[in-house]
GUDREN-349047 format. One record per residue (C-alpha): residue in three letters; x, y, z. Coordinates in nm, 3 decimals, m for minus. Example, Ala and Ser with C-alpha at 12.3 -4.5 7.8 and 13.67 -1.06 7.14 Angstrom:
GUDREN-349047
@resn ALA	xx 1.230	yy m0.450	zz 0.780 $
@resn SER	xx 1.367	yy m0.106	zz 0.714 $
***
This chain:
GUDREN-349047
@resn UNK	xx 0.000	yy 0.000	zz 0.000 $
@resn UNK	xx 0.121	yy 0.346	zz m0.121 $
@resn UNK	xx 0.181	yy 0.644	zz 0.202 $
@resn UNK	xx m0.019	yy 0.916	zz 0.182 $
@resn UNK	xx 0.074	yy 1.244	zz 0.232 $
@resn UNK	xx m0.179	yy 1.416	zz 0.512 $
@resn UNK	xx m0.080	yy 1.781	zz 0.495 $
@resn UNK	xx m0.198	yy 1.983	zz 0.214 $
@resn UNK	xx m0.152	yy 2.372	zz 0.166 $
@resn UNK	xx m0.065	yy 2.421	zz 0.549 $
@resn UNK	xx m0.396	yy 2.202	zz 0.616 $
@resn UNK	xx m0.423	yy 1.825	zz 0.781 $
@resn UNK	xx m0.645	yy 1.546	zz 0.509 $
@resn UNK	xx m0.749	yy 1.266	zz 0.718 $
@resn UNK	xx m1.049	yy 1.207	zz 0.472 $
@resn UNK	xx m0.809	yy 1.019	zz 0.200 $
@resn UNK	xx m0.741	yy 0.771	zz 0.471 $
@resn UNK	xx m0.852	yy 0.381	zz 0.535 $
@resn UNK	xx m0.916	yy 0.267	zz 0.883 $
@resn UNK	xx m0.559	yy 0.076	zz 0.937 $
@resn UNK	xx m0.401	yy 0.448	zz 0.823 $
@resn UNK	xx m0.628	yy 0.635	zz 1.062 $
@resn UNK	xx m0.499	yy 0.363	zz 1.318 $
@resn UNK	xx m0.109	yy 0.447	zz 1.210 $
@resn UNK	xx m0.164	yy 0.806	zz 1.211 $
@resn UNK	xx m0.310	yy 0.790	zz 1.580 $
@resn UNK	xx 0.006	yy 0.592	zz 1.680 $
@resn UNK	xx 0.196	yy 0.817	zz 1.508 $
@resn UNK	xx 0.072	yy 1.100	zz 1.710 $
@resn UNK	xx 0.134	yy 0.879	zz 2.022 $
@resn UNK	xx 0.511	yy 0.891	zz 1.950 $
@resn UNK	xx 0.558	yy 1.253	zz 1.835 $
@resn UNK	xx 0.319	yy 1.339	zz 2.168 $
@resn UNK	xx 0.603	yy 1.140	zz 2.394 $
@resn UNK	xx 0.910	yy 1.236	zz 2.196 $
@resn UNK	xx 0.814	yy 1.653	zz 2.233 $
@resn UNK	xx 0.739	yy 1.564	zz 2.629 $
@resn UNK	xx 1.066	yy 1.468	zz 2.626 $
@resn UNK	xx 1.277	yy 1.724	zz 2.470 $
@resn UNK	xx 1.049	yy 1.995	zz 2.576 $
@resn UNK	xx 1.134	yy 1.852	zz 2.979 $
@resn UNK	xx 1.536	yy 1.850	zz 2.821 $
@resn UNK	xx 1.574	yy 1.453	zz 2.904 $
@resn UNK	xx 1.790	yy 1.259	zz 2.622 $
@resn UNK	xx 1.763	yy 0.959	zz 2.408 $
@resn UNK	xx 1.786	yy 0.749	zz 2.737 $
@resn UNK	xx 1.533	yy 0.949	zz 2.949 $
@resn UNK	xx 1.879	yy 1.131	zz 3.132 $
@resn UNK	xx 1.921	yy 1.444	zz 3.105 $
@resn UNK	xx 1.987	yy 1.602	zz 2.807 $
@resn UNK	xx 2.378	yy 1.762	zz 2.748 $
@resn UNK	xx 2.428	yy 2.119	zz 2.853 $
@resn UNK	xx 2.404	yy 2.374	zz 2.664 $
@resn UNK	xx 2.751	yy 2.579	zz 2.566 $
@resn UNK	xx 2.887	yy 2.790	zz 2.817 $
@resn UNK	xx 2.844	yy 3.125	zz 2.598 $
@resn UNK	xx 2.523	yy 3.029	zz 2.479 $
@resn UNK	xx 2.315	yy 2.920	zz 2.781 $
@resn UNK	xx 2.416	yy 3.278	zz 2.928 $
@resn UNK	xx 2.274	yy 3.443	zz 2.596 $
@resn UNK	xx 1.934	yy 3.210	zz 2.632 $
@resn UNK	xx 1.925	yy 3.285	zz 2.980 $
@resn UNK	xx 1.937	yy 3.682	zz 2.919 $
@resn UNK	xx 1.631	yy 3.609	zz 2.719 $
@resn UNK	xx 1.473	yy 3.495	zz 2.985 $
@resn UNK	xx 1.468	yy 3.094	zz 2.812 $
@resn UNK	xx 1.639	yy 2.941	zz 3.063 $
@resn UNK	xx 1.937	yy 2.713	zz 3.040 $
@resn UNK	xx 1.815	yy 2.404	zz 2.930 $
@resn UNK	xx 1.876	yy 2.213	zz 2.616 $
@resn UNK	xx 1.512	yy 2.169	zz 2.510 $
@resn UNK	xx 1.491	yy 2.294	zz 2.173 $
@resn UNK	xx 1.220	yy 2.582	zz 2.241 $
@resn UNK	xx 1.380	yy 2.877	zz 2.234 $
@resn UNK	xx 1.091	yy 3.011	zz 1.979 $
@resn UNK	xx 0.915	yy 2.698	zz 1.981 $
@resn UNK	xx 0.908	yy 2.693	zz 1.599 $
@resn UNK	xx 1.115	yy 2.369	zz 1.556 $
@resn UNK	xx 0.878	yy 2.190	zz 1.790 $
@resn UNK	xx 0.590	yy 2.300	zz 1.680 $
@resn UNK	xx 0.671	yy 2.148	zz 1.342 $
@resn UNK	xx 0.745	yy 1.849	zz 1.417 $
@resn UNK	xx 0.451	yy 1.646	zz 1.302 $
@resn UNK	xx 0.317	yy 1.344	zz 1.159 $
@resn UNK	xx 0.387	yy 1.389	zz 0.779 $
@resn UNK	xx 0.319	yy 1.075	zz 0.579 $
@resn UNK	xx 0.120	yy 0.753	zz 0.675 $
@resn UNK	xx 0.075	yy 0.439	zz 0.518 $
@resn UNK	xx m0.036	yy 0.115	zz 0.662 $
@resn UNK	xx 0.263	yy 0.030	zz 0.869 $
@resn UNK	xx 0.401	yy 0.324	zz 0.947 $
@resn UNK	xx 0.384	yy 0.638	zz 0.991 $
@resn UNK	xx 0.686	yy 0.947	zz 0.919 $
@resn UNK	xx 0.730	yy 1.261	zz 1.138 $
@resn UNK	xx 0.909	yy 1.547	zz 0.958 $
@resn UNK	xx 0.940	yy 1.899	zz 0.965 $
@resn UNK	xx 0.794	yy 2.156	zz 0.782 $
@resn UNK	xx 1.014	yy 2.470	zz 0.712 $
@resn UNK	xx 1.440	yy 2.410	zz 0.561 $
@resn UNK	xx 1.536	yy 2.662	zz 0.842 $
@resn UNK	xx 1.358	yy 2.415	zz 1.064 $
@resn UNK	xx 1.497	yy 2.044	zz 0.940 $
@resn UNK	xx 1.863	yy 2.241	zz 0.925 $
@resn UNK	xx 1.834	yy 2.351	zz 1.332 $
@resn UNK	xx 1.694	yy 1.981	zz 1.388 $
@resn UNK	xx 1.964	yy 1.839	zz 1.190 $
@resn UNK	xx 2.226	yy 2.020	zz 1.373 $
@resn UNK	xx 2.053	yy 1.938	zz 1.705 $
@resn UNK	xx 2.064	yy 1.566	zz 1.652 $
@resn UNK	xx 2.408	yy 1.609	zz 1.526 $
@resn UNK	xx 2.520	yy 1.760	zz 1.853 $
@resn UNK	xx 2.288	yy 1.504	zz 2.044 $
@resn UNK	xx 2.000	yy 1.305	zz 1.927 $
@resn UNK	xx 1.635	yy 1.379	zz 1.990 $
@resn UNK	xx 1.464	yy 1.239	zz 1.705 $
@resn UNK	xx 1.456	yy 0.884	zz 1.867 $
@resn UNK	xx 1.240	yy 0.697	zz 2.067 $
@resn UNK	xx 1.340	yy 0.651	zz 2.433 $
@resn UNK	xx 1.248	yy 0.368	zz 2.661 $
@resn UNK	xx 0.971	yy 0.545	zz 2.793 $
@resn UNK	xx 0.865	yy 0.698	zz 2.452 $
@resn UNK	xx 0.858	yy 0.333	zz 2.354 $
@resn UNK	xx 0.678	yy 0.192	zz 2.625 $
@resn UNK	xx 0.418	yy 0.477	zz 2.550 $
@resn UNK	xx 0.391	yy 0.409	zz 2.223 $
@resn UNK	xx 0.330	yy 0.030	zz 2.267 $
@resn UNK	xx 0.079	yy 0.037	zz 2.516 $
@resn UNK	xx m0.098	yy 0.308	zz 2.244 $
@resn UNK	xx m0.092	yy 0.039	zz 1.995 $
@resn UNK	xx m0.248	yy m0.225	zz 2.279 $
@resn UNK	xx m0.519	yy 0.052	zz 2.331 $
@resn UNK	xx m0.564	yy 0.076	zz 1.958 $
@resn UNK	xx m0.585	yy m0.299	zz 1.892 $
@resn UNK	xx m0.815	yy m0.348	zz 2.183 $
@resn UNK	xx m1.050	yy m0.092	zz 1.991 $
@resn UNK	xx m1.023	yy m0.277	zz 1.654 $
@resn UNK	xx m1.065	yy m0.655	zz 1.800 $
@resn UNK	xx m1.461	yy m0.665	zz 1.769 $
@resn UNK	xx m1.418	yy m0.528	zz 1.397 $
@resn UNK	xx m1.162	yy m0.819	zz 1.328 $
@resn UNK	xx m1.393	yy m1.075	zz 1.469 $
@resn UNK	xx m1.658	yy m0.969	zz 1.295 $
@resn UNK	xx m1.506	yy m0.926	zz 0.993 $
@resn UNK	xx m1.360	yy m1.329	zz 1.035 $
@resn UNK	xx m1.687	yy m1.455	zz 1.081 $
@resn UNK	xx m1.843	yy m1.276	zz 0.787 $
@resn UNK	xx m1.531	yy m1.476	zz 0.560 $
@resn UNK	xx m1.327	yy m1.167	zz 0.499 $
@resn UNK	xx m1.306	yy m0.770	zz 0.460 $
@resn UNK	xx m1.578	yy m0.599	zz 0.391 $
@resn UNK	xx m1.569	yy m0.309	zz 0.210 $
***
């Protein structure tokens, strides 16, 4: 099955989406949800916390009144941004919108990475997917003892 693409001129399109990509996309969210908890509270990749911030530069954020944490929301742009992008039926892609954007996360993750799931993210994310297929069971039954999908 071909990904779909769900933003569209600046605007979300769930409507172009089958019930196992709805399903992926709410996963999806799950993960972005727990991976933006994270950074925003400046843990790292293993739920520590996350590497200081450069002498000159936490002074200069801290002037600013941003405090002196590494959690990536100095304007809150690059956050904000990160969002589920594409979905198909196994998976779904978070991205970033904006160059400037991908080109401060890319530097970010170069310096340390944030873009990852975490043990906790993880854990999140799986008992999302036990939620979700707790939801869909009665659909699968039914769908068994009617020989099949339905459409």
């Amino acid at each position: 099955m071909a990904s779909v693409r769900i933003w569209e001129k600046k605007q979300i399109r769930l409507d172009r989406l089958n019930f196992k990509q709805r399903e992926m996309f709410k996963l999806g969210n799950v993960g972005v949800a727990a991976v933006k908890n994270r950074v925003q509270a400046a843990l790292g990749p293993s739920d520590a916390p996350a590497k200081p911030l450069t002498k000159r530069y936490a002074i200069w954020k801290t002037k600013r009144g941003k405090g002196n944490r590494r959690n990536l929301t100095f304007t809150g742009d690059l956050l904000r941004n990160f969002q589920v992008r594409t979905v198909s039926e196994r998976q779904a892609k978070a991205g970033l919108s904006t160059r400037k954007d991908r080109i401060k996360a890319w530097a970010n993750q170069k310096l340390e990475p944030w873009v990852v799931f975490s043990p906790k993210n993880r854990a999140a994310v799986v008992e999302a997917t036990r939620r979700v297929l707790a939801e869909m069971a009665p659909r699968l039954v039914l769908e068994r003892f009617l020989g099949g999908r339905q459409s």
